[in-house]
C-alpha positions in Angstrom: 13.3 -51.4 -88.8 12.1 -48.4 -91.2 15.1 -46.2 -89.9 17.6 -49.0 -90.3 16.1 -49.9 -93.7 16.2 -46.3 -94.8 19.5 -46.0 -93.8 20.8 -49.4 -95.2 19.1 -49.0 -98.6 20.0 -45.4 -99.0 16.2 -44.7 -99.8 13.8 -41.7 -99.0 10.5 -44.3 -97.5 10.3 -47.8 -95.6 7.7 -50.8 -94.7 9.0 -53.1 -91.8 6.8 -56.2 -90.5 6.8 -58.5 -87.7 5.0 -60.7 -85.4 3.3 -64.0 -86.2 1.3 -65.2 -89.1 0.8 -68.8 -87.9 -0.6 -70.8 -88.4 2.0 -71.7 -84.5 4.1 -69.5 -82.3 1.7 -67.4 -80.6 1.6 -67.2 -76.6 -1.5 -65.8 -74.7 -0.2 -62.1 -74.5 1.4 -62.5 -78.2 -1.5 -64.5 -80.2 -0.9 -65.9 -83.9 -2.5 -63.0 -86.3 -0.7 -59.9 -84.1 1.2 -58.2 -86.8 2.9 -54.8 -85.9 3.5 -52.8 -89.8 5.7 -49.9 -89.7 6.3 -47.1 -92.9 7.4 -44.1 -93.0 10.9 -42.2 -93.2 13.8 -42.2 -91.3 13.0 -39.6 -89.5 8.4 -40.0 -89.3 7.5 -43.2 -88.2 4.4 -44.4 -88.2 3.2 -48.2 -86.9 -0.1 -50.2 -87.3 -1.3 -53.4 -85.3 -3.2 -56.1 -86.8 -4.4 -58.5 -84.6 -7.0 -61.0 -86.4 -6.1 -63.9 -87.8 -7.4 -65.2 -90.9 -4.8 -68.3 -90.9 -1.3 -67.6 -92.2 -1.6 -67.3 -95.7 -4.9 -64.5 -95.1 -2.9 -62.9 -92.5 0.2 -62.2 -94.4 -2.3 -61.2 -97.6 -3.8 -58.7 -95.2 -0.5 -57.2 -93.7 1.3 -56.9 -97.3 -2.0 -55.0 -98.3 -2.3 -53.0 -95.5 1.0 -51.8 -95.3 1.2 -50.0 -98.9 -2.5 -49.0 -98.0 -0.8 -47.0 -95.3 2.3 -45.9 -97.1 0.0 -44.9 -99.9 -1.5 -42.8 -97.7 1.6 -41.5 -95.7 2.8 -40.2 -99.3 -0.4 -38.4 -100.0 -0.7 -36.7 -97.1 3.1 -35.7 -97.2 3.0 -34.4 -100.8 -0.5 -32.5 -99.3 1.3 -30.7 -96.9 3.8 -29.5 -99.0 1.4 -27.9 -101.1 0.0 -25.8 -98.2 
C-alpha cells in the first residue's frame, strides 16, 4: 500500500494500515488487535506488527501513534545517512 500510495499521490514517503481493531472480526490465527503498519518510500519498505488489543478505540490510538513514531524515525535515519 506504501508503493501504490506513493505512486497515486505523487509523494516522496507513505503510512499504510490494516488488520482489525475490533472490537469483532478476528479469527484464531487473525485475532482483533493484529495491526500490520507499513512506511517508507516507494522503493524502502519497512512494516511493523502490533498485536495487543486495547479495544478498538486504544488500538487504533496506538497504531496512528506508532506509525509516525516509525516514519519519524525512518526520516531521521535517512537524512543521517546522507550526511555520512
Amino acid at each position: 500500500m506504501v508503493k501504490g500510495a506513493c505512486e497515486t499521490l505523487d509523494c516522496t514517503y507513505a503510512i499504510s494500515a490494516t488488520g482489525i481493531a475490533g472490537p469483532t472480526g478476528g479469527t484464531p490465527t487473525i485475532p482483533v488487535g493484529t495491526i500490520w503498519l507499513a512506511y517508507g518510500t516507494q522503493s524502502d519498505v519497512h512494516t511493523y506488527k502490533l498485536t495487543e488489543d486495547f479495544g478498538r478505540d486504544r488500538n487504533l490510538a496506538i497504531a496512528t501513534n506508532k506509525a509516525l513514531q516509525l516514519l519519524l524515525e525512518f526520516l531521521q535515519n535517512k537524512q543521517l545517512s546522507e550526511l555520512k
